[in-house]
C-alpha positions as CSV (number, residue, x, y, z in Angstrom):
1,X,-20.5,-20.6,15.9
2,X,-23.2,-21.0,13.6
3,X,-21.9,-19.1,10.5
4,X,-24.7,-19.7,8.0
5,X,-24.1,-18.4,4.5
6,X,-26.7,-17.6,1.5
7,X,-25.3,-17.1,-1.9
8,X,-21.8,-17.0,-3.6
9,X,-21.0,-13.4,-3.3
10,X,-18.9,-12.4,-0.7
11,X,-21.4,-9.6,0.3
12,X,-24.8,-11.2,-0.8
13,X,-24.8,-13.8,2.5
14,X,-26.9,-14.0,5.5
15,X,-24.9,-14.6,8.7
16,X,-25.7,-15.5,12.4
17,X,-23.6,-13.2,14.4
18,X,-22.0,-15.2,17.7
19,X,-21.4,-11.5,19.2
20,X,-20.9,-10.5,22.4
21,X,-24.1,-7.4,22.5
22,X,-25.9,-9.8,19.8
23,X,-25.0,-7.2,17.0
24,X,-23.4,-6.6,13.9
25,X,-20.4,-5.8,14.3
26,X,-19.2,-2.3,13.0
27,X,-16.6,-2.0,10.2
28,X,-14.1,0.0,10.2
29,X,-13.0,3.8,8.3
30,X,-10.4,4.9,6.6
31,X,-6.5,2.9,8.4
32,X,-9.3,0.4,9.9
33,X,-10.6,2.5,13.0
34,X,-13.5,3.6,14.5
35,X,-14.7,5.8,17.4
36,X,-16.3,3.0,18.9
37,X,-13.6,0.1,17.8
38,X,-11.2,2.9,20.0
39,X,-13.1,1.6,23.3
40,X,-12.2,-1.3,24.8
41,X,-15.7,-3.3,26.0
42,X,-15.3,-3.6,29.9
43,X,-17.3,-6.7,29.9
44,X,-14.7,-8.6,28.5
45,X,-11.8,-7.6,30.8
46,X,-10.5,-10.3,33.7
47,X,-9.4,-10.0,37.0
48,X,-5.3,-10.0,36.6
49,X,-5.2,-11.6,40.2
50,X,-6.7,-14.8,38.8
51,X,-3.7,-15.0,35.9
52,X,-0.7,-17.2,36.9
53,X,2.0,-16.9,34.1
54,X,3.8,-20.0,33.5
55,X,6.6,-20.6,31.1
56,X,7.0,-18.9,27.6
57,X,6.2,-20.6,24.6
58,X,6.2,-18.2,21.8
59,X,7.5,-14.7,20.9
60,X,6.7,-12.7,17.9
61,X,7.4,-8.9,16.7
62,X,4.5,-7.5,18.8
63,X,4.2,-9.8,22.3
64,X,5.7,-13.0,24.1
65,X,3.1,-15.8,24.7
66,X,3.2,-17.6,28.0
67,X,1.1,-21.0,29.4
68,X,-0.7,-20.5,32.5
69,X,-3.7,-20.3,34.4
70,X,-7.1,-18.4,35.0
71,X,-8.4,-19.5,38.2
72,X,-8.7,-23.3,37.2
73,X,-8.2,-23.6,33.1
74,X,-4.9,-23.5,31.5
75,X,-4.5,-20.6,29.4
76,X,-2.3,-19.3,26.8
77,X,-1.1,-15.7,27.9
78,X,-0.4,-13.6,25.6
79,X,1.5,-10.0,27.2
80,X,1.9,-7.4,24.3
81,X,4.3,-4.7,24.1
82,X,3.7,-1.0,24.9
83,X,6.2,0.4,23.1
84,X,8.6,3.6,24.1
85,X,7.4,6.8,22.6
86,X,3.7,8.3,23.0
87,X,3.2,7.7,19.3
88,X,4.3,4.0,19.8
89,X,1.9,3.5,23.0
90,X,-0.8,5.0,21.1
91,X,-0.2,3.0,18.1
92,X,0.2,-0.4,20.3
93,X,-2.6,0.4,22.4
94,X,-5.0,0.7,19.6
95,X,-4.0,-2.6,18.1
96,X,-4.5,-4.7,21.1
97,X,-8.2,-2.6,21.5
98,X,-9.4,-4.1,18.0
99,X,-7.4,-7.4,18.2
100,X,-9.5,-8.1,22.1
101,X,-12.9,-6.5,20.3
102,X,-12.6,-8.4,17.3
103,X,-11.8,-12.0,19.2
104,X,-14.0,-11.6,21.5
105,X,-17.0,-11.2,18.8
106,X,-16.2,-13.6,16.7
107,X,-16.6,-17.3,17.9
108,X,-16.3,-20.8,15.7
109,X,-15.0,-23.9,16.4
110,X,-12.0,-23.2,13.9
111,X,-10.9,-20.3,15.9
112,X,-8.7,-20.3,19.1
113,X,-10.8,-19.7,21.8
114,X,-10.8,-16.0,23.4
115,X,-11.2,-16.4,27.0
116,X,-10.4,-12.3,28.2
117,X,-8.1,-9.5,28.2
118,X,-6.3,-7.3,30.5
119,X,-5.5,-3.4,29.9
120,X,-3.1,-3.1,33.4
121,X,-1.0,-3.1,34.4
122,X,-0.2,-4.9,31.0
123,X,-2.0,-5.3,27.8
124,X,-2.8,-8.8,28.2
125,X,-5.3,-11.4,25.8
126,X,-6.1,-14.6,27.6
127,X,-7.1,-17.7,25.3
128,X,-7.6,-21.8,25.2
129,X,-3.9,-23.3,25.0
130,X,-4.4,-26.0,22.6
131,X,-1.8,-28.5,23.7
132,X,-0.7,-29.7,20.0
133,X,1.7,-27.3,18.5
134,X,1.9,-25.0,15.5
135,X,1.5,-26.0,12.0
136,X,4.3,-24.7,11.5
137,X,6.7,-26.5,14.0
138,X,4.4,-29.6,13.0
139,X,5.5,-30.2,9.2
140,X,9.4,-29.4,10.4
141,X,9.0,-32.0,12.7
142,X,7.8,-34.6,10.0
143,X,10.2,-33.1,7.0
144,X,10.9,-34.6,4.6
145,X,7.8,-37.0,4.8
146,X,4.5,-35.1,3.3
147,X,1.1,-35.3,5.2
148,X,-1.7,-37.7,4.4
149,X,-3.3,-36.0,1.7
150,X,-6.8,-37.3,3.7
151,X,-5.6,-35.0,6.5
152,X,-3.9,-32.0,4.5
153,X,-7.5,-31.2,3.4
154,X,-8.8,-31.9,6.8
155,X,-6.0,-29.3,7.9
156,X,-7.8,-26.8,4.8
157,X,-11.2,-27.4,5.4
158,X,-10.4,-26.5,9.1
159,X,-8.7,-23.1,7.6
160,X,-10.9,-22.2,5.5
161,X,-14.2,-22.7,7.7
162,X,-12.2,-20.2,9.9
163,X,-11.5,-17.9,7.3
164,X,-15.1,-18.0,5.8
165,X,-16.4,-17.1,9.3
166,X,-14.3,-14.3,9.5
167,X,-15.2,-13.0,6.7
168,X,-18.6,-12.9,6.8
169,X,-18.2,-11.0,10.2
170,X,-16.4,-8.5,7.9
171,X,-12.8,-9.4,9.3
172,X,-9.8,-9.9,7.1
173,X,-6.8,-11.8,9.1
174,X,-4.0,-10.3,6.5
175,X,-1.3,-12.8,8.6
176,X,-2.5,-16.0,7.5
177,X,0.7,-18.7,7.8
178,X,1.4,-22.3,9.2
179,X,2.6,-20.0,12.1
180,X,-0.8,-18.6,12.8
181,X,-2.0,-22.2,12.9
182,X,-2.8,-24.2,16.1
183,X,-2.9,-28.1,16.5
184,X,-5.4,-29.6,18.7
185,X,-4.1,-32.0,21.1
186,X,-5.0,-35.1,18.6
187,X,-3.0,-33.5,15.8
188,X,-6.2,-34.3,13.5
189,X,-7.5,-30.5,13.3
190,X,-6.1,-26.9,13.3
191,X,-7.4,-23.7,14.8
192,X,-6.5,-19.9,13.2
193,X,-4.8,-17.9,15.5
194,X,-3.3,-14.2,16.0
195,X,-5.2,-11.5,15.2
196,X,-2.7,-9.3,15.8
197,X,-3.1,-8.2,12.0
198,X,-6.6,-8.5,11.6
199,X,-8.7,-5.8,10.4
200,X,-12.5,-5.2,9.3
201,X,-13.9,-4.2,6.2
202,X,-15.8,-1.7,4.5
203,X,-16.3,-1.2,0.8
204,X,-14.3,2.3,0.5
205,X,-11.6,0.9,3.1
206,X,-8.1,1.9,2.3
207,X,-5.6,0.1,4.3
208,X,-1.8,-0.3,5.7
209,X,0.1,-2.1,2.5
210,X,3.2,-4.3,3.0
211,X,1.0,-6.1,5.9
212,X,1.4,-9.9,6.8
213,X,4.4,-12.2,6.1
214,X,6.4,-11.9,3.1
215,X,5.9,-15.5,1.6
216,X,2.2,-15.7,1.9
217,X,1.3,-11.8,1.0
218,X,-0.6,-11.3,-1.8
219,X,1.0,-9.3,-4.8
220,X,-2.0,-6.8,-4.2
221,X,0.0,-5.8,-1.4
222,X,2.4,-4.4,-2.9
223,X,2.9,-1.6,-5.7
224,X,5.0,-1.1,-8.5
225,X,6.0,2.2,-7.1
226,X,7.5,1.8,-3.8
227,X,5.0,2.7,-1.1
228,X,5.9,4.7,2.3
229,X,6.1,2.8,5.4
230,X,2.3,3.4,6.7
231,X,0.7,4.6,3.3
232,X,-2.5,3.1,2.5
233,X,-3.9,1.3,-0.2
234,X,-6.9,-0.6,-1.4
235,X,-7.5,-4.4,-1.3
236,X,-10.0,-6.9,0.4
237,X,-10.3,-9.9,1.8
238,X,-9.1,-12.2,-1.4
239,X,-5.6,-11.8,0.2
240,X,-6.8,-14.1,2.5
241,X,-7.2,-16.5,-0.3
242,X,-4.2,-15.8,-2.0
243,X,-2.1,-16.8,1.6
244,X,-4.9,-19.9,2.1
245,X,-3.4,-20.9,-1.7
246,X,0.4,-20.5,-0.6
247,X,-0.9,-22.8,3.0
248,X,-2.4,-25.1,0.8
249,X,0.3,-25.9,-1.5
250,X,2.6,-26.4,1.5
251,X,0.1,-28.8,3.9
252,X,0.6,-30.9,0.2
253,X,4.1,-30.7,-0.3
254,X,5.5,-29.6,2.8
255,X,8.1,-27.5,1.7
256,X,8.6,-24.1,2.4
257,X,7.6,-21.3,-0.2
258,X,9.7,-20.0,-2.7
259,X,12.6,-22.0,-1.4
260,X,16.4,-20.8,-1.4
261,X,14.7,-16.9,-1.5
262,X,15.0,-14.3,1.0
263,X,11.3,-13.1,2.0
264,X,12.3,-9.7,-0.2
265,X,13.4,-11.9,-3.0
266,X,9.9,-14.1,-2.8
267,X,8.1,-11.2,-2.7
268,X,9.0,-9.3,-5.9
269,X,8.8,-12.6,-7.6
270,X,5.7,-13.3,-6.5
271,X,4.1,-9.1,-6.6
272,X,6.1,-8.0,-9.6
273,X,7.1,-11.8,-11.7
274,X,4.0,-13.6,-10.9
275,X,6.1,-16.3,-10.0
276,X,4.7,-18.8,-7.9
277,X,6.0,-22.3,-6.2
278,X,5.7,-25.0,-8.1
279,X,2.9,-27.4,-8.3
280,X,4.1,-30.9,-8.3
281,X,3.3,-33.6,-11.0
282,X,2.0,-36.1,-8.7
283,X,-0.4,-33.6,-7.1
284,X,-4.5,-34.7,-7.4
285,X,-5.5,-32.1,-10.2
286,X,-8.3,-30.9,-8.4
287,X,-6.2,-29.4,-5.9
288,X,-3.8,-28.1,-8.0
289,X,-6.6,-26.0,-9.6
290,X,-8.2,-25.1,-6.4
291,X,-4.4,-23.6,-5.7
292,X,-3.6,-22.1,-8.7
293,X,-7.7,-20.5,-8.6
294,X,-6.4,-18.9,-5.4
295,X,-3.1,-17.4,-6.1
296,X,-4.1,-16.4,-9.7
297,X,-2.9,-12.7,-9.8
298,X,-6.8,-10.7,-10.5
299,X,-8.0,-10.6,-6.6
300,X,-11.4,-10.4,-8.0
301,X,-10.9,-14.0,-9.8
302,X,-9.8,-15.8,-6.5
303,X,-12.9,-18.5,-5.3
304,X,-14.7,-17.0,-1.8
305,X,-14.1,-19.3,1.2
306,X,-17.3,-20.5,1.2
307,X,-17.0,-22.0,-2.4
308,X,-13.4,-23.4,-1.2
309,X,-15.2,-25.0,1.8
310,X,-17.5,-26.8,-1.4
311,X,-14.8,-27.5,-3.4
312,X,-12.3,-29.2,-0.7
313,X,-15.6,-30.8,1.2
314,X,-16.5,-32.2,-2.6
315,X,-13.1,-33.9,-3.1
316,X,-12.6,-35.2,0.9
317,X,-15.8,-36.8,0.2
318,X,-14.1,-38.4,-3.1
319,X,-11.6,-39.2,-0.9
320,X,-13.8,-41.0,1.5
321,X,-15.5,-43.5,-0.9
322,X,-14.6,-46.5,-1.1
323,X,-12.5,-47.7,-4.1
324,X,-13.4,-50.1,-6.5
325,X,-12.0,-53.1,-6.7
326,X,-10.3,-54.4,-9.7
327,X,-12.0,-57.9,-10.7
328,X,-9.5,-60.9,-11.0
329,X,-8.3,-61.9,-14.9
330,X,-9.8,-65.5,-14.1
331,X,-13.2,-63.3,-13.1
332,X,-13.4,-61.4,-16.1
333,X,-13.6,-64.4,-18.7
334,X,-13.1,-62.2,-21.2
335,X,-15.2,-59.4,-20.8
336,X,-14.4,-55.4,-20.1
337,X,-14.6,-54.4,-16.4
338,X,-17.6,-52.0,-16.0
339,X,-16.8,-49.3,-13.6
340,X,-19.4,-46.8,-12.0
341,X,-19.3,-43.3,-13.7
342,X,-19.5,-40.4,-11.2
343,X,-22.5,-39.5,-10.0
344,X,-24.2,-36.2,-11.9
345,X,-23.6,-34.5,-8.3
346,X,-20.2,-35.1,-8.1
347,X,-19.5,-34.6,-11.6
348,X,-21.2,-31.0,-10.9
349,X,-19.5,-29.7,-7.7
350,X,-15.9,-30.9,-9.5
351,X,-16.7,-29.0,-12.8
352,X,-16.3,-25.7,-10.7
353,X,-13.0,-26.6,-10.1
354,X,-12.5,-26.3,-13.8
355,X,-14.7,-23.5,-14.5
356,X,-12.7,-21.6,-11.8
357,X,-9.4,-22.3,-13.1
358,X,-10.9,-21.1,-16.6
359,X,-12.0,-18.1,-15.7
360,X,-8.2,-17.3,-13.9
361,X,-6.9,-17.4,-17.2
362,X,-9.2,-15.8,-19.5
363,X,-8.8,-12.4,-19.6
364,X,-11.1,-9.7,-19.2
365,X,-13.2,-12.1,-16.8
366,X,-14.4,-10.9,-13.8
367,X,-15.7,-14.1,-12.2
368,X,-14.9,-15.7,-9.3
């Protein structure tokens, strides 16, 4: 997808839709619904006959996820639950309408692949199968050994580009977690997955609190007073950031947040002690400061995706250059070793790391 962005702000940007009627997409009122997100677009249902289910490979609280086939591709199937009661249907029907609507609208090569969807005699969504494996599974599989750093902020970059898109379509993911995280089949780039969660945006939006996975919520989601199961609250899409700072932290260290906690316990540390994990000594202070820039606790203080794409592409660059070799004792007879200053470029795009983390801690500062 070409997701081209002009300006800072999160709502002062130009974007090239990849939509399936070559539109803007509509947001959402109110709990995140809409006469017309209600229908279902009949031109991106599939034939069931041509779905072969296969073995299962995943199971979460909403649907089971199965490999198979569409005609002649290999497919991830993913069968969602209907649920018992007519409140329940109704509930689970609407989710899998704007979870199909929203996929099928928004399209970058970050994003797993929506292929089609299915109403019956199931709710089905049909998408690419990346053959890696998740995130997730991947950095248990490698514990306690930590990921090049070269291809933690690969795995980031990859994140946020996905993120950035989706949010300039207007779309906040709210379930953002190594989980949610695909692996190509090289194991050298992710994909965002599961938008099972996923909701648009519109300035006066008030939606469903407690929402996501405990370890990588935001504290926004949350109150001080306990909320009702379904009450609604505002926030936006900087609790993408604040999860994208927890994901970070862990593609560094590859430890699990707010370790030897139940998820209750990290969240009321995290919503109600602004506690977060800690950073370690030995991580490259840059990144540390993009992290800490993203979970500070102000929503309106966390960087936009497309400054986090600047900021990680900046220091993968730094990464990238070659490094300059000491010269020998015998070589220096004597004289001090000149070695090249940044350029004024670099030394630009790395002073918003600073000027970030500056503005997190100053308060009263509403910049981002």
């Amino acid at each position: 997808m070409n997701c081209e962005v002009e300006g800072g702000g999160d709502r002062n940007r130009r974007v090239d839709y990849d939509c399936t009627d070559g539109e803007r997409p509509s947001t959402f009122e109110g709990d995140g619904s809409s006469s017309s997100s209600d229908e279902l677009d009949m031109r991106v249902l599939i034939d069931p006959r041509l779905l072969f289910v296969g073995s299962k490979i995943g199971e979460g609280a909403h649907g089971k996820v199965y490999q198979g086939k569409y005609g002649d591709q290999i497919v991830a199937i993913k069968v969602l639950n209907r649920g018992t009661s007519p409140e329940e249907k109704s509930t689970l029907e609407g989710r899998f309408i704007r979870e199909v609507n929203m996929m099928s609208r928004v399209k970058h090569e970050n994003l797993v692949q929506f292929i089609g969807a299915c109403k019956d005699p199931f709710m089905v969504i049909v998408t690419e199968l990346l053959p890696g494996m998740s995130l997730r599974k991947y950095l248990n599989g490698i514990r306690p050994n930590k990921l090049d750093v070269r291809l933690a902020v690969q795995f980031a970059l990859d994140i946020a580009h996905a993120l950035d898109c989706l949010h300039a379509n207007g779309v906040i993911h709210r379930d953002l977690k190594p989980d949610n995280l695909l692996l190509t089949a090289n194991k050298k780039r992710v994909k965002l997955a599961d938008f099972g969660l996923a909701r648009e945006e519109s300035v006066t939006e008030m939606m469903t609190a407690e929402t996501g996975t405990y370890r990588w919520m935001a504290p926004e989601l949350y109150s001080t007073v306990t909320l009702r199961r379904g009450e609604k609250k505002h926030y936006t899409n900087k609790v993408d950031v604040y999860s994208f700072g927890v994901v970070l932290w862990e593609l560094l260290t590859n430890r699990m947040p707010f370790e030897g906690m139940s998820n209750l316990q990290a969240a009321y540390a995290a919503a109600f002690k602004q506690i977060r994990p800690t950073l370690a000594e030995d991580m490259p202070s840059e990144l540390a400061c993009i992290i800490q820039s993203c979970w500070t606790e102000d929503p309106n203080k966390r960087p936009s995706f497309d400054q986090l794409t600047q900021m990680l592409s900046a220091f993968l660059s730094k990464l990238s250059s070659p490094p300059v070799s000491p010269p020998s004792e015998a070589g220096m007879n004597g004289m001090m070793a000149i070695i090249p200053a940044p350029s004024a470029r670099t030394g630009r795009k790395f002073s918003f790391f600073k000027q970030i983390f500056t503005a997190a801690k100053r308060p009263g500062s509403n910049k981002t």
